[in-house]
C-alpha positions as MATLAB code, in Angstrom:
seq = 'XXXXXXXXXXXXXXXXXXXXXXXXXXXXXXXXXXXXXXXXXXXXXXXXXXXXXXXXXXXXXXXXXXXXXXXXXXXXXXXXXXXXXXXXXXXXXXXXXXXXXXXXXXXXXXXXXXXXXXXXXXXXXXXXXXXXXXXXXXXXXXXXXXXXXXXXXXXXXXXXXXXXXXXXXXXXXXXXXXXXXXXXXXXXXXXXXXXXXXXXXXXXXXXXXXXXXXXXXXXXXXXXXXXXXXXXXXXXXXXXXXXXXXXXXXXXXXXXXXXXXXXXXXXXXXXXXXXX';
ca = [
     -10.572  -32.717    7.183;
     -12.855  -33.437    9.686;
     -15.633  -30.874   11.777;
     -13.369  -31.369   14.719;
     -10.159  -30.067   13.301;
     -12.192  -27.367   11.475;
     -13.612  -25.849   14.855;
     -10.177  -26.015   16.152;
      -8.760  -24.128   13.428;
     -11.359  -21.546   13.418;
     -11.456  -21.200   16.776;
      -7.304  -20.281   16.916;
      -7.342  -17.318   18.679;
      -4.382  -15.887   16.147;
      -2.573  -16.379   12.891;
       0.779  -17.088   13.036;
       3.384  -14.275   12.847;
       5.364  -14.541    9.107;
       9.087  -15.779    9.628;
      11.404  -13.172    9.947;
      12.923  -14.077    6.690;
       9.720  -12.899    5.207;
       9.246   -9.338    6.911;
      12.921   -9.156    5.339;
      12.665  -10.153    2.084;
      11.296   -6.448    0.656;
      14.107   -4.569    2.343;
      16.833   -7.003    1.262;
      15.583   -7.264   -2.075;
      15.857   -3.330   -2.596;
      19.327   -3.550   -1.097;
      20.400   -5.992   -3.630;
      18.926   -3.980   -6.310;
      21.582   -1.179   -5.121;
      24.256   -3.604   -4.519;
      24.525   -5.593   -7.808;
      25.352   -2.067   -9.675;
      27.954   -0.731   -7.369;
      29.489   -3.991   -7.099;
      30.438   -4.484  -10.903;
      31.684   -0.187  -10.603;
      33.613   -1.642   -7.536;
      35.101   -4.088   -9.788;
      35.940   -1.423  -12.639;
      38.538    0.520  -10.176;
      37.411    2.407   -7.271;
      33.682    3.507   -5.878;
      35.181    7.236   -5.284;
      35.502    7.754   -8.791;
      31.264    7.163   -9.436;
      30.618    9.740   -6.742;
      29.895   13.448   -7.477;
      27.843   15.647   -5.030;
      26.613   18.242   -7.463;
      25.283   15.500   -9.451;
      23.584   13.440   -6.722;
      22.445   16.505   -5.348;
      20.754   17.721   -8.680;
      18.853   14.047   -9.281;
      18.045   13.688   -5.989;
      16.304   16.566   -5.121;
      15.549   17.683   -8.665;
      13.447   14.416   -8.673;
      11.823   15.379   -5.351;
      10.895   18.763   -6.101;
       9.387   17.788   -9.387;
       7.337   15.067   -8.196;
       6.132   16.663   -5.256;
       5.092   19.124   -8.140;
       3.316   17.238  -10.021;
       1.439   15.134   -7.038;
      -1.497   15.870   -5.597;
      -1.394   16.108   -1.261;
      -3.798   13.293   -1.392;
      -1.537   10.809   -3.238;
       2.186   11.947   -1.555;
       0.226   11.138    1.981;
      -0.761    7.111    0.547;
       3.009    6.693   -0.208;
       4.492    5.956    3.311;
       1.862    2.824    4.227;
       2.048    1.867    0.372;
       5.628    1.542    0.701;
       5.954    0.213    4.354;
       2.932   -2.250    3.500;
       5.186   -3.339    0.321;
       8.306   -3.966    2.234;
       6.584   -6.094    4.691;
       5.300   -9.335    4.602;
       3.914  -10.469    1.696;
      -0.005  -10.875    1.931;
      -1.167  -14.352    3.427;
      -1.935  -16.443   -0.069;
      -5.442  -16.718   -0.844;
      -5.715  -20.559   -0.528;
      -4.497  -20.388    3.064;
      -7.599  -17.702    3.653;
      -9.673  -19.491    2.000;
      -9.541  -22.691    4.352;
      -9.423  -20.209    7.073;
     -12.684  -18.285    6.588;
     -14.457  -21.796    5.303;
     -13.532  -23.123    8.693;
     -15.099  -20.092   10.545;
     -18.118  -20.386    8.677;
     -18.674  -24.249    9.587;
     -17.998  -23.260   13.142;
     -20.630  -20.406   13.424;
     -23.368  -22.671   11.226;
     -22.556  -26.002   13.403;
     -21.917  -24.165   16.650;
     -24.175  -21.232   16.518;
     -23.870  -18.521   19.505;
     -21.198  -20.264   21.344;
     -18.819  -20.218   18.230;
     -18.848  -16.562   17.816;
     -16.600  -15.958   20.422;
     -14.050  -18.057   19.251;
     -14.484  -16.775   15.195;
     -14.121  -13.362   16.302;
     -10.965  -13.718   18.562;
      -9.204  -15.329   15.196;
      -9.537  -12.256   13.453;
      -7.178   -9.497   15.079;
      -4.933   -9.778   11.870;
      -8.240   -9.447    9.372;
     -10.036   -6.163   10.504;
     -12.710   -5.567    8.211;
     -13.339   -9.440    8.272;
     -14.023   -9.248   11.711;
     -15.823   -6.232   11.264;
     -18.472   -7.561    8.761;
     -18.444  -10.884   10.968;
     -19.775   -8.703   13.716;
     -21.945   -7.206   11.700;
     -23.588  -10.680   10.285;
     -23.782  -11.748   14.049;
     -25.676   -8.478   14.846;
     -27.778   -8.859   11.756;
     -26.904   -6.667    9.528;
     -28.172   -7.570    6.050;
     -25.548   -9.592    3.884;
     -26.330   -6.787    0.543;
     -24.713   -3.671    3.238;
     -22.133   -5.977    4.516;
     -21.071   -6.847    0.812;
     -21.570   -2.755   -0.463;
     -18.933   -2.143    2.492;
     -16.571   -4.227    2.008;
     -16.818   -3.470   -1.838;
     -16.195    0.248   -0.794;
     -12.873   -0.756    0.916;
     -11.796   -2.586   -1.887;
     -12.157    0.577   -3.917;
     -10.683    2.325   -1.015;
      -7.825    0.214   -0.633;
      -7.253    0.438   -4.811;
      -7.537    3.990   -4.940;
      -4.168    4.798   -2.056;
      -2.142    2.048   -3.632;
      -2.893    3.621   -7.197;
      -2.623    6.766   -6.121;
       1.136    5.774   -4.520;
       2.345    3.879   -7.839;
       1.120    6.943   -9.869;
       3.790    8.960   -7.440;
       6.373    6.640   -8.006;
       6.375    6.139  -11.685;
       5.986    9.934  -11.683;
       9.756    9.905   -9.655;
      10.918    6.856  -12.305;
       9.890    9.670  -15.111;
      11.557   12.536  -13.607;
      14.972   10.873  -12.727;
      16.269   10.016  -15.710;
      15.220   13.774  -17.191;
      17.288   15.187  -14.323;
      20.193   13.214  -15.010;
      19.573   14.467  -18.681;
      19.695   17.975  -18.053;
      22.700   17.212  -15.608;
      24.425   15.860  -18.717;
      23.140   19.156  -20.725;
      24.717   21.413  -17.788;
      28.333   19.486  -17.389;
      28.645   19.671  -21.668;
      28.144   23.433  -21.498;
      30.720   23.987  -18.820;
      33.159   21.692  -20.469;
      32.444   23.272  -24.127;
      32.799   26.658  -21.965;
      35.899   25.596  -20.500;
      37.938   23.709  -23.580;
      40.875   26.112  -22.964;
      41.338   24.937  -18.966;
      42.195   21.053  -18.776;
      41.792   20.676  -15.331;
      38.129   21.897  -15.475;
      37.215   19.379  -18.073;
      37.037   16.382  -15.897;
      34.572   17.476  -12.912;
      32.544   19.011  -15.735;
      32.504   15.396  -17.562;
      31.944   13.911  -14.418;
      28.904   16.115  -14.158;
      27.752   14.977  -17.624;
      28.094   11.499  -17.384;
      27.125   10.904  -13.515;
      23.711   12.518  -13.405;
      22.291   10.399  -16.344;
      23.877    7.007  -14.002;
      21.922    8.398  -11.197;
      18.931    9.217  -13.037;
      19.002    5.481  -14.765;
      19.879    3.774  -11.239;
      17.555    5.543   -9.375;
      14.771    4.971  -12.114;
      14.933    1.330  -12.808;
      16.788   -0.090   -9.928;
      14.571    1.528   -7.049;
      11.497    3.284   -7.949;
      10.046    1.357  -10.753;
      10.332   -1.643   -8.855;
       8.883   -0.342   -6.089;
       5.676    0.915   -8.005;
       5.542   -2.966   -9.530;
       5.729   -4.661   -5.874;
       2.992   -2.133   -4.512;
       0.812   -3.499   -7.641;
       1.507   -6.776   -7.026;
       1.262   -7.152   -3.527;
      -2.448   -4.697   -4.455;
      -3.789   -7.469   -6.213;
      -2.805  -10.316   -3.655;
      -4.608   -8.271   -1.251;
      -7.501   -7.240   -3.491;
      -8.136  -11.024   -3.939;
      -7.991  -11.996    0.068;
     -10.428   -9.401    0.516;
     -12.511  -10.374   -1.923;
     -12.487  -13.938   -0.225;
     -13.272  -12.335    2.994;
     -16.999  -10.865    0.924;
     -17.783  -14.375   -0.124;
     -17.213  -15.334    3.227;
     -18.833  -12.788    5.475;
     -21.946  -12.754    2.924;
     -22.216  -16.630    3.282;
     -22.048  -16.437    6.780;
     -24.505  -13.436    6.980;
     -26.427  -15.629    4.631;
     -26.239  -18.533    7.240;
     -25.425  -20.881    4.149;
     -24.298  -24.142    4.180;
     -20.058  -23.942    4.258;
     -19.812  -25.999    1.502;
     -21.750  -23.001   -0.913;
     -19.401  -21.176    0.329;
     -16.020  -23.282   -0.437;
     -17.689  -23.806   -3.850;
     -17.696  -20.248   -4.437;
     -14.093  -19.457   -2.844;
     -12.497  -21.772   -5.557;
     -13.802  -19.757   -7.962;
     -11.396  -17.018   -7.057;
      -8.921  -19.438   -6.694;
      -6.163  -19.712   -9.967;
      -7.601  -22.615  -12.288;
      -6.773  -26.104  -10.464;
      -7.221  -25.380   -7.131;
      -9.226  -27.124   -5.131;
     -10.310  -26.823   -1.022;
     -11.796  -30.540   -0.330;
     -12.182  -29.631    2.848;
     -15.071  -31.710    3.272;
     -13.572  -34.783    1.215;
];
């Protein structure tokens, strides 16, 4: 890749929006985790027959109550942005971010003050990377730069932890709700053996709360919790990529220490050669 095409890349004053199939695919991906159950019920005779208030109600909000229990304020208020952040577009991959901040770093060494501009303006999606960026410009010694963006990395680790510990919490207490559902509909059908007609909704009870429990467990909150940690360390790594970079350019180091150093975070294989 040549200098030219470098500056022009690091001087791009945004990155591009992800397609709209992309902001979709979390939400459409927990839909279908809902669907694929209730379609093969559908197919067993009608939905009506798989819905019971009393039980819903007692999973639903039994696994609420309990969980907000059990949670500390700190962790229930890191849930909302964990979850919106893991429904959204997936972090950008770290090979893409790593020819990115490579290219800002041969545009501030080659460039110098005129280039800083142009590096900054590129980072409205990368906050704290413009942040430190600012603060190698200003002078700010590459060690207090690193120790802050280390700090948000533990941040960062800390709220999405703190939101899968919440969730796998929920994943515990649904299925134990629909348990003691099942518990409460045997005793009013053993209570009840002498009136047939009370039988069934008391079955329904039984057998309905422990499908809730299960569906809400394993088809919605435990993968949720796994996304959150997955899309946790995709982020964890772009940010450490963003260190290496805003030390290096801190540093005022040559770029290619720098891409040396970036494929070490890289998985095994890859490769920059962007100055091939």
């Amino acid at each position: 890749m040549s200098v030219t095409a470098l500056r022009r890349r690091a001087t791009a004053p945004k990155a591009r929006p992800a397609p709209i199939w992309a902001r979709a695919a979390g939400p459409l991906a927990l839909l279908a985790s809902l669907i694929v159950p209730l379609t093969a019920a559908a197919l067993g005779g009608p939905l009506t027959r798989y819905l019971d208030p009393a039980s819903m109600l007692l999973v639903v909000l039994g696994t609420i109550a309990a969980t907000l229990l059990g949670s500390a304020p700190r962790d229930l208020a890191a849930l909302p942005q964990a979850l919106a952040d893991a429904l959204g577009p997936w972090p950008v991959p770290a090979e893409t971010e790593a020819r990115r901040v490579v290219a800002l770093a041969l545009a501030v060494r080659r460039e110098g003050g005129p280039a800083w501009a142009g590096v900054l303006s590129g980072l409205s999606d990368a906050p704290s990377l413009r942040r430190a960026v600012e603060q190698a410009r200003d002078g700010l010694p590459a060690e207090r730069i690193a120790a802050q963006l280390a700090e948000e990395r533990r941040s960062l680790g800390d709220r999405r932890g703190a939101a899968v510990a919440v969730l796998r919490r929920a994943a515990e207490t649904a299925p134990a709700m629909g348990l003691i559902g099942t518990l409460l509909g045997l005793v009013q059908m053993l209570a009840q053996l002498s009136d047939p007609d009370a039988i069934g909704p008391a079955m329904a009870l039984a057998l309905l709360t422990t499908l809730y429990g299960a569906l809400i467990a394993h088809a919605v909150l435990l993968p949720l919790a796994e996304r959150i940690e997955s899309r946790l360390a995709a982020e964890l790594q772009v940010l450490r990529i963003h260190e290496a970079a805003a030390i290096s350019i801190a540093r005022r180091e040559n770029p290619r220490l720098l891409e040396a150093a970036l494929e070490s975070l890289l998985p095994p294989g890859r490769r920059l050669d962007m100055f091939g």
